[in-house]
FIBA-280171 format. One record per residue (C-alpha): residue number from 1; x, y, z. Coordinates in nm, 3 decimals, padded with zeros to 5 digits. Each point is the difference from the previous one (the first is absolute). Layout:
N
SITE pos       x       y       z
SITE NUM       X       Y       Z
...
END
This chain:
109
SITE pos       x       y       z
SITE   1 -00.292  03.213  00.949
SITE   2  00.186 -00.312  00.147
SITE   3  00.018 -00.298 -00.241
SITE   4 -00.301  00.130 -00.240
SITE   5 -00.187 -00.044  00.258
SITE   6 -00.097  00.258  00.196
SITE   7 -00.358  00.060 -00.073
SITE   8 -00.133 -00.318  00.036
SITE   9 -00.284 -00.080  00.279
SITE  10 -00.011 -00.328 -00.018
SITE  11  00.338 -00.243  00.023
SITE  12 -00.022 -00.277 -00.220
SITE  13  00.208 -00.311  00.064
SITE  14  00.222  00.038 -00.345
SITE  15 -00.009  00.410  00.105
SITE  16  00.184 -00.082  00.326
SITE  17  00.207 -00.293 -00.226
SITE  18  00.166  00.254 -00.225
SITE  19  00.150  00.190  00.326
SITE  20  00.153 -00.326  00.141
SITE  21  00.345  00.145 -00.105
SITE  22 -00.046  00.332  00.149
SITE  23 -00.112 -00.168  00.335
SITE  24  00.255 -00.247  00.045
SITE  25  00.259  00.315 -00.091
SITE  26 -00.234  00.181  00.308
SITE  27  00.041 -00.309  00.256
SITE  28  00.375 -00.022 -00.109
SITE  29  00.059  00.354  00.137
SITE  30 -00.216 -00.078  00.318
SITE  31 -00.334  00.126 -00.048
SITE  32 -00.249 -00.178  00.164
SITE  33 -00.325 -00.186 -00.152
SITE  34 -00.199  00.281  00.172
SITE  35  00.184  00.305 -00.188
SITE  36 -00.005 -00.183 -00.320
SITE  37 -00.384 -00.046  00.008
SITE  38 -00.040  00.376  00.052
SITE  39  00.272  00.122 -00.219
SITE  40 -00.164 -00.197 -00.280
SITE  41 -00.384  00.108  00.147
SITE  42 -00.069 -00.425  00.026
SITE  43 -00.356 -00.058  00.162
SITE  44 -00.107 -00.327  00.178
SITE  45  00.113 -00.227  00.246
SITE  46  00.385 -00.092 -00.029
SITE  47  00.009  00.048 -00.348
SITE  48  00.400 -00.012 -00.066
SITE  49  00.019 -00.262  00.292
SITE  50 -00.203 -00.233 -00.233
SITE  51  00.152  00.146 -00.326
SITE  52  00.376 -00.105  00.117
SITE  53 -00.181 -00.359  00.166
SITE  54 -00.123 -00.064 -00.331
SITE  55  00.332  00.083 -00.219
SITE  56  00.191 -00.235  00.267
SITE  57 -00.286 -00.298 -00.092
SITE  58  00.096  00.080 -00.356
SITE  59  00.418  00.014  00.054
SITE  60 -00.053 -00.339  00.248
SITE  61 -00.210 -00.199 -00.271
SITE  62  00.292  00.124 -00.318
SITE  63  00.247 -00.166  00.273
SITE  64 -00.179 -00.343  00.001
SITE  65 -00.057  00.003 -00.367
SITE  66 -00.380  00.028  00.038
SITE  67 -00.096  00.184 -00.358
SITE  68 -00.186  00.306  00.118
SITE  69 -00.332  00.027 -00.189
SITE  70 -00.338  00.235 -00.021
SITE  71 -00.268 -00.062  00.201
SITE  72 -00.332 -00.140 -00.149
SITE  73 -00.100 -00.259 -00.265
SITE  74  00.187 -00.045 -00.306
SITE  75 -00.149  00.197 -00.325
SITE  76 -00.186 -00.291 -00.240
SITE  77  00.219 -00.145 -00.308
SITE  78  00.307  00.069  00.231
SITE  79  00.167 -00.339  00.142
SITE  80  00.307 -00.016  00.204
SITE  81  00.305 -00.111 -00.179
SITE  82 -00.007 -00.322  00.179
SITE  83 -00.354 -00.058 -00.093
SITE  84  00.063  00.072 -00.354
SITE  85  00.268 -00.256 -00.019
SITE  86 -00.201 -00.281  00.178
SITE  87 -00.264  00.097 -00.280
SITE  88  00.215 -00.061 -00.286
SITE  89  00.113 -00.292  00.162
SITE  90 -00.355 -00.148  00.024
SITE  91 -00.060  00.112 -00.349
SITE  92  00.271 -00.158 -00.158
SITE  93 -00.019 -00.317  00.154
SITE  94 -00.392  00.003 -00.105
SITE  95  00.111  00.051 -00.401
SITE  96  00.286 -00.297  00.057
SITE  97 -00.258 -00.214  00.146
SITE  98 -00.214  00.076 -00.335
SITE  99  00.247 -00.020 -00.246
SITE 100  00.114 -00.338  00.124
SITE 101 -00.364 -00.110 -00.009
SITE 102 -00.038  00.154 -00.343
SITE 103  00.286 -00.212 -00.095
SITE 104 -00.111 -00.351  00.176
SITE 105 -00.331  00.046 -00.188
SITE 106  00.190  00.086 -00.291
SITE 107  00.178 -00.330 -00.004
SITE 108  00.344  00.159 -00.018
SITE 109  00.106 -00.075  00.324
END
């Protein structure tokens, strides 16, 4: 049993993620992509080619201070923290624009 998993068929993408560590200790000793894929029984075409292409995406984006993110549409009821603020902001500025009309009509200002 390598990893936990040994008796799995099918390679899932966060499968193959948890044995990043293992592999890059593999590569650092000189195996080659080939070996690794059959020491760790991974089907398809070039799948720790793309595995490592994708992890360097991830390490080059941290490096230009793009915020790495899931995939796919936000959940509802869930704004971004800058959306939030420029909500409140709107909001605010909507009550101080009532209040001071309150007050005009009111005759105290």
């Amino acid at each position: 049993m390598i990893g936990g998993l040994s008796m799995l068929k099918k390679r899932r993408y966060t499968k193959v993620q948890a044995l990043l560590p293992q592999i890059h200790e593999m590569l650092a000793e000189g195996w080659s992509h080939k070996e690794i894929e059959k020491h760790f029984q991974l089907e398809g075409e070039r799948p720790l080619h793309d595995l490592l292409k994708r992890e360097r995406r991830k390490e080059r984006k941290v490096e230009e201070g793009i915020a790495l993110r899931r995939p796919g549409r936000q959940p509802k009821g869930q704004m971004t923290s800058d959306a939030e603020k420029e909500y409140e902001i709107k909001r605010l500025k909507m009550e101080n624009e009532l209040l001071r009309d309150f007050l005009h009509v009111a005759g105290r200002k």
